[in-house]
N, CA, C and O of each residue as an XYZ file, in Angstrom:
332
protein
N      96.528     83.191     13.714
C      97.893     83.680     13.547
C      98.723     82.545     12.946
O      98.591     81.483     13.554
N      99.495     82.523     11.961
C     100.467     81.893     11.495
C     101.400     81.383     12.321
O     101.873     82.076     13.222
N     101.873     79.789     12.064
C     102.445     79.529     12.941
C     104.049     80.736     13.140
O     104.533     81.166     14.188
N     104.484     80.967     11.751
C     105.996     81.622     11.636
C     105.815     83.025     13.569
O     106.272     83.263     14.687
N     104.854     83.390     12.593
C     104.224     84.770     13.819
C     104.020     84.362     14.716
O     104.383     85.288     15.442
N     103.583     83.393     15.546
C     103.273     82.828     16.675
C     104.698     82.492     17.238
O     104.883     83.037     18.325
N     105.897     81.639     16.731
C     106.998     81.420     16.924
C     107.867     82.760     17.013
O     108.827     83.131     17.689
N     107.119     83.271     16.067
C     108.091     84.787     16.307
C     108.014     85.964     17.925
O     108.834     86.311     18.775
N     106.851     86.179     17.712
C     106.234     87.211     18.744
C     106.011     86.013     20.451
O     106.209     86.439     21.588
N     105.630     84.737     20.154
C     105.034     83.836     21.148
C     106.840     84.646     22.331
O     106.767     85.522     23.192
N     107.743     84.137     22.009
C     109.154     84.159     23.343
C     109.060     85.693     23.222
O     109.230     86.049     24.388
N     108.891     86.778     22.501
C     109.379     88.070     23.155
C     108.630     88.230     24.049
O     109.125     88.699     25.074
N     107.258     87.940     24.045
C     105.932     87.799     25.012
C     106.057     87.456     26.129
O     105.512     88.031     27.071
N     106.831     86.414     26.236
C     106.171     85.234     27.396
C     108.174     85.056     28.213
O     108.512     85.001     29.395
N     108.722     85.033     27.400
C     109.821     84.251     28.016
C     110.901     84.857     29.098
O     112.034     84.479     29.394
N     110.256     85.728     29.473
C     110.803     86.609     30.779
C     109.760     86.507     31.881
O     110.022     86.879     33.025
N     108.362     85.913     31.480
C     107.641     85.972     32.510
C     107.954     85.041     33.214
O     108.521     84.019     32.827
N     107.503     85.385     34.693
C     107.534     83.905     35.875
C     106.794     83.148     35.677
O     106.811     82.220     36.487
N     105.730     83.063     34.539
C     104.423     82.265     34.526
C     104.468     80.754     33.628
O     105.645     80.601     33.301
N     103.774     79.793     33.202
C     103.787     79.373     32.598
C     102.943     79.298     31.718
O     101.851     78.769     31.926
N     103.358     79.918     30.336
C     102.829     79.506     29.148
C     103.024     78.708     27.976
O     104.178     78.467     27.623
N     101.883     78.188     27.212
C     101.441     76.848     26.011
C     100.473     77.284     25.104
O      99.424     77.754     25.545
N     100.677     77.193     23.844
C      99.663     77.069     23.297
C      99.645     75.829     22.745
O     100.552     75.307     22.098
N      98.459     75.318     23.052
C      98.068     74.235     21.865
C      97.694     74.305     21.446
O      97.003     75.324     21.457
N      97.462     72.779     19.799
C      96.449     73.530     18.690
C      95.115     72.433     19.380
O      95.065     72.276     20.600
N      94.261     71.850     18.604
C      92.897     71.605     18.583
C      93.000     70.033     19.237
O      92.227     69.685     20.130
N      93.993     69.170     18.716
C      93.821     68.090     19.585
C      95.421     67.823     20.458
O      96.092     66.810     20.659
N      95.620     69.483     20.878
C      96.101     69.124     22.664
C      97.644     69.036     22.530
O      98.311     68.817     23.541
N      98.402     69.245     20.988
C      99.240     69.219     20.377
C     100.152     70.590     21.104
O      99.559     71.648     21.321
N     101.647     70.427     21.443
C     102.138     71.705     22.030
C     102.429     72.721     20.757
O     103.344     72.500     19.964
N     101.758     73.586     20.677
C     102.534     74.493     19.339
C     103.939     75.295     20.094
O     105.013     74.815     19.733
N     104.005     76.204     20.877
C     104.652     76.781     21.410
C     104.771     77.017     22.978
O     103.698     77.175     23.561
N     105.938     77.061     23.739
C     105.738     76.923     24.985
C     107.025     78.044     25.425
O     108.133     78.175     24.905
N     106.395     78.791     26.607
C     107.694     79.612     27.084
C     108.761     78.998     27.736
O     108.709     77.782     27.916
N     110.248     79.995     28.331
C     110.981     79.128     29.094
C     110.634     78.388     30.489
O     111.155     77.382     30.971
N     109.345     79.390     31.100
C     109.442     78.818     32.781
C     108.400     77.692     32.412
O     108.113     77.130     33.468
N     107.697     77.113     31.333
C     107.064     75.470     31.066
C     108.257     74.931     31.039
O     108.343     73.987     31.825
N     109.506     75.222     30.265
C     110.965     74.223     29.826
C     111.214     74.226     31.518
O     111.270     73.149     32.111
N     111.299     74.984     31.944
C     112.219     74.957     33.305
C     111.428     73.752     34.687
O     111.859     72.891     35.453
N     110.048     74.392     34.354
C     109.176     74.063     35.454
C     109.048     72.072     35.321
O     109.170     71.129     36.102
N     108.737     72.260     33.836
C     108.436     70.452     32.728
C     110.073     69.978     33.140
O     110.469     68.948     33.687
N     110.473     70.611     32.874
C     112.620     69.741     32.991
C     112.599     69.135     31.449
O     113.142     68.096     31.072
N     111.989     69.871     30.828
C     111.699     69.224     29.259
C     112.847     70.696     28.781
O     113.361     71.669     29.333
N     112.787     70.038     27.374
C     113.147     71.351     26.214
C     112.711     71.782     25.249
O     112.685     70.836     24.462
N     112.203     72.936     24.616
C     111.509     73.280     23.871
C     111.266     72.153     23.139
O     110.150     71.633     23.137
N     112.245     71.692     22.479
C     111.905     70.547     21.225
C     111.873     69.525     21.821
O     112.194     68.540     21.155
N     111.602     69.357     22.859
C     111.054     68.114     23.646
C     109.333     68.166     23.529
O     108.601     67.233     23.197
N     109.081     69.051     23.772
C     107.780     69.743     24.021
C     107.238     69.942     22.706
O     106.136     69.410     22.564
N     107.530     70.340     22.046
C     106.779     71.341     20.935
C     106.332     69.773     20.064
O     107.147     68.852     20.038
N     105.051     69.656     19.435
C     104.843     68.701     18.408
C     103.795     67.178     19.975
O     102.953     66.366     19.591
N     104.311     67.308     21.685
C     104.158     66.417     21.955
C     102.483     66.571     22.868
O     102.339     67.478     23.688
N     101.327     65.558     22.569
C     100.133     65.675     23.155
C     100.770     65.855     24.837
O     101.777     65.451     25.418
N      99.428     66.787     25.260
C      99.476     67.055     26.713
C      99.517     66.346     27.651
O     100.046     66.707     28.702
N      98.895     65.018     27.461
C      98.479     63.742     27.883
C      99.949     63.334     27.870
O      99.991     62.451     28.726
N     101.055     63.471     27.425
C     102.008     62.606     27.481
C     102.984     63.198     28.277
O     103.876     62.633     28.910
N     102.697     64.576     28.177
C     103.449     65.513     29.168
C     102.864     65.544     30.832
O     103.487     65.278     31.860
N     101.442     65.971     30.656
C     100.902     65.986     31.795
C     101.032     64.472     32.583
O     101.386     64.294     33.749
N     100.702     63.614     31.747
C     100.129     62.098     32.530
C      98.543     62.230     32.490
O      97.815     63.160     32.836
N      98.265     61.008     31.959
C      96.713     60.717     31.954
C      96.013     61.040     32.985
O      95.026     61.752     32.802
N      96.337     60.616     34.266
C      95.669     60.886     35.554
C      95.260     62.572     35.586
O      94.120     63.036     35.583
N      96.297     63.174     35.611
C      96.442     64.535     35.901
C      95.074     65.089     34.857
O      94.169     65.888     35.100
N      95.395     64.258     33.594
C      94.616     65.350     32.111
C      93.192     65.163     32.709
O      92.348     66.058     32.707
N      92.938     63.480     33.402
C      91.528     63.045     33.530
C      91.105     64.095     34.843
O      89.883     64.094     34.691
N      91.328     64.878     35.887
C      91.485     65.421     36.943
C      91.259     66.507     36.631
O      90.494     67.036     37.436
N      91.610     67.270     35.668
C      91.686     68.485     35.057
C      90.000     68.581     34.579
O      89.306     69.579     34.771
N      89.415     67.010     33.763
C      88.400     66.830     32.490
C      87.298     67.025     33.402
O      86.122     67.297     33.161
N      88.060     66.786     34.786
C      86.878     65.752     35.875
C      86.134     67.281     36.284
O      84.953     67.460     35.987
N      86.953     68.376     37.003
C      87.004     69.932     37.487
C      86.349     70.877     36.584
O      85.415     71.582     36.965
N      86.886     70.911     35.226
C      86.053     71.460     34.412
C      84.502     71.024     33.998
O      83.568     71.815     33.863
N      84.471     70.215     33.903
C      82.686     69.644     33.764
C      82.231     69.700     34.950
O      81.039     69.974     35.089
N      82.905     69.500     35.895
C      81.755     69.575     37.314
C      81.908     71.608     37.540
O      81.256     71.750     38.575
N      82.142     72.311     37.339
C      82.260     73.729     37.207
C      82.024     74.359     36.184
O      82.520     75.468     35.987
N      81.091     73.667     35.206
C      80.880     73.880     33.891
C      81.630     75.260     33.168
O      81.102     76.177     32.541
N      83.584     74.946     33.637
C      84.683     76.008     33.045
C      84.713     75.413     31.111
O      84.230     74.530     30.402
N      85.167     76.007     31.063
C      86.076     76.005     29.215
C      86.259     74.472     29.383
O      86.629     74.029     30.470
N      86.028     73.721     28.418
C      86.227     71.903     28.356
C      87.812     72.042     27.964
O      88.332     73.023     27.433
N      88.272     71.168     28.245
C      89.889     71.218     27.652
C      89.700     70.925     26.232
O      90.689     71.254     25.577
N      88.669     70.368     25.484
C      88.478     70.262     23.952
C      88.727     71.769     23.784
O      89.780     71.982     23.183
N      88.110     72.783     24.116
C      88.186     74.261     23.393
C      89.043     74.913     24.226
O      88.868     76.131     24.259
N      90.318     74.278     25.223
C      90.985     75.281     25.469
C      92.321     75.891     24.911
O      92.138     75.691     23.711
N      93.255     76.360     24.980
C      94.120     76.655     23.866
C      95.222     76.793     24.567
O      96.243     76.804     23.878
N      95.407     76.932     26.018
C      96.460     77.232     27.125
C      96.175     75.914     27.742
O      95.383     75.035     27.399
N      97.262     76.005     29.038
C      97.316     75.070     29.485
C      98.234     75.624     30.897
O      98.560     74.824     31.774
């Protein structure tokens, strides 16, 4: 999907939900994020958007995440696309 379309359709989607949603692209990059990530992060969209996960999350957290998925052989965070 194009980013324009992704920016377009991504908030009618997501930005009323209670949940938190992200997409990233391939190396972990925020493409788009709903409001309850802005609310939940205390970030702002354009705080967020463009910044690696690692800098948002904290290293510890990302390595914790790397550690759970390989020992549960889940989705690697290399191929995941949410967050």
């Amino acid at each position: 999907m194009p980013t324009e379309q992704l920016n377009y359709w991504f908030p009618l989607l997501t930005d009323n939900s209670p949940f938190l949603f992200a997409v990233l692209d391939p190396d972990h990059n925020y493409l788009v994020v709903n409001n309850r990530y802005c609310e939940v992060s205390g970030l702002e969209r354009e705080e967020l958007v463009g910044r690696n996960d690692k800098d948002i999350l904290g290293q510890a957290f990302y390595d914790s995440l790397s550690l759970i998925t390989s020992e549960h052989s889940m989705v690697s965070l290399s191929k995941a696309k949410w967050c």
